[in-house]
N, C-alpha and C positions, 0 to 999 in steps of 0.2 A: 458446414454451416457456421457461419460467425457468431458468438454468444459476447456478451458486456459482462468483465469480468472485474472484480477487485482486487487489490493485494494489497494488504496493509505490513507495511515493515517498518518494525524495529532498527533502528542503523546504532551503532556505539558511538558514544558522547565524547570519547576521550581520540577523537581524530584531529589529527593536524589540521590547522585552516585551511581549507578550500579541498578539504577531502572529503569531504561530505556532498560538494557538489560534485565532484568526481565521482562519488559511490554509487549517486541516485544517479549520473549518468549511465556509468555500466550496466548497472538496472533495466535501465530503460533500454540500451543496447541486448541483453539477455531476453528483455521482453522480446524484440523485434525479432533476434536470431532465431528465437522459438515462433515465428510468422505470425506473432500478434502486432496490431496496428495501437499503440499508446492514442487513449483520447484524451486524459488529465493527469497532470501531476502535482500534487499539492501539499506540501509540506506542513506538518501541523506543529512542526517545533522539537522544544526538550520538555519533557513529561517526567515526574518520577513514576518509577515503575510499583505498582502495587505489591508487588514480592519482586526483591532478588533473583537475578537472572543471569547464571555464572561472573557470581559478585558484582554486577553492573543493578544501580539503584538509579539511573537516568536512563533516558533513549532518546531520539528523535525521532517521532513519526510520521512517516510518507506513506501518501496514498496513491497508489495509481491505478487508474483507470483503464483496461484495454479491451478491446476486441479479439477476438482469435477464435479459434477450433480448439475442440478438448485434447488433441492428441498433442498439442504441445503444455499442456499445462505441467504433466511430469515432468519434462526436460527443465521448465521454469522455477519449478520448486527444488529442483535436485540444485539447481545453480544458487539459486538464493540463498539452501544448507551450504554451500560450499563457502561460499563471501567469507571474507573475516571480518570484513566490516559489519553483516549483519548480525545481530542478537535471535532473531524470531520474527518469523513471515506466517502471515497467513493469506491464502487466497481464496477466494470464493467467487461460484459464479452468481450472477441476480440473474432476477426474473426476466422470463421472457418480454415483459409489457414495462418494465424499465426501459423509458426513454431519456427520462428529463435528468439534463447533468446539471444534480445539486449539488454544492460544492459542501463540504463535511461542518463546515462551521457555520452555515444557512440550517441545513438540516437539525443542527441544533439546537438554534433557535426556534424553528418550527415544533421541536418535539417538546419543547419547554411552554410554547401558547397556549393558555387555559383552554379547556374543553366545553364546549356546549353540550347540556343534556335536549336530545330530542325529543 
């Protein structure tokens, strides 16, 4: 069964130009070897890091969006450890009733809209 899954990663700041796009490309290529189907990719920039993360005090973080089966999630995450381009991945699957692709910087706008009391 297909499940909508997350992974948000960390890439190092200190890359050569046009190696970042190459990073989140193999990424993206690790996703697919492990039979997930990429639906978004979206870059959120350079961010300082709230702690020190083997001496790295910047990141850029990319989100990506895929589909897949749970049997390749480990092969995904063992790959993302291995990158040297990466700092820190994390994956997680969403809800079964997650349809709508919000993109990370909408969402947080919405989370930030004052609340109505009922």
């Amino acid at each position: 069964m297909q499940r909508l899954y997350e992974a948000m990663v960390i890439f190092n700041t200190v890359l050569e130009p046009g190696a970042l796009e190459s990073a989140i490309k193999r990424a993206e290529d690790i996703l697919r070897s492990a039979g997930a189907t990429v639906v978004t990719t979206e870059s959120l920039g350079k961010r300082t890091l709230a702690y020190s993360i083997d001496h790295h005090d910047e990141g850029s973080y990319v989100l990506f969006r895929f589909e897949g089966g749970g049997s390749g999630i480990d092969q995904i995450e063992r790959a993302f450890y291995l990158m040297d381009e990466i700092i820190r991945h994390k994956v997680v699957k969403l809800p079964e009733n997650y349809t709508k692709q919000v993109k990370w910087s909408e969402a947080r706008e919405l989370s930030r809209m004052p609340r109505v009391a009922v």
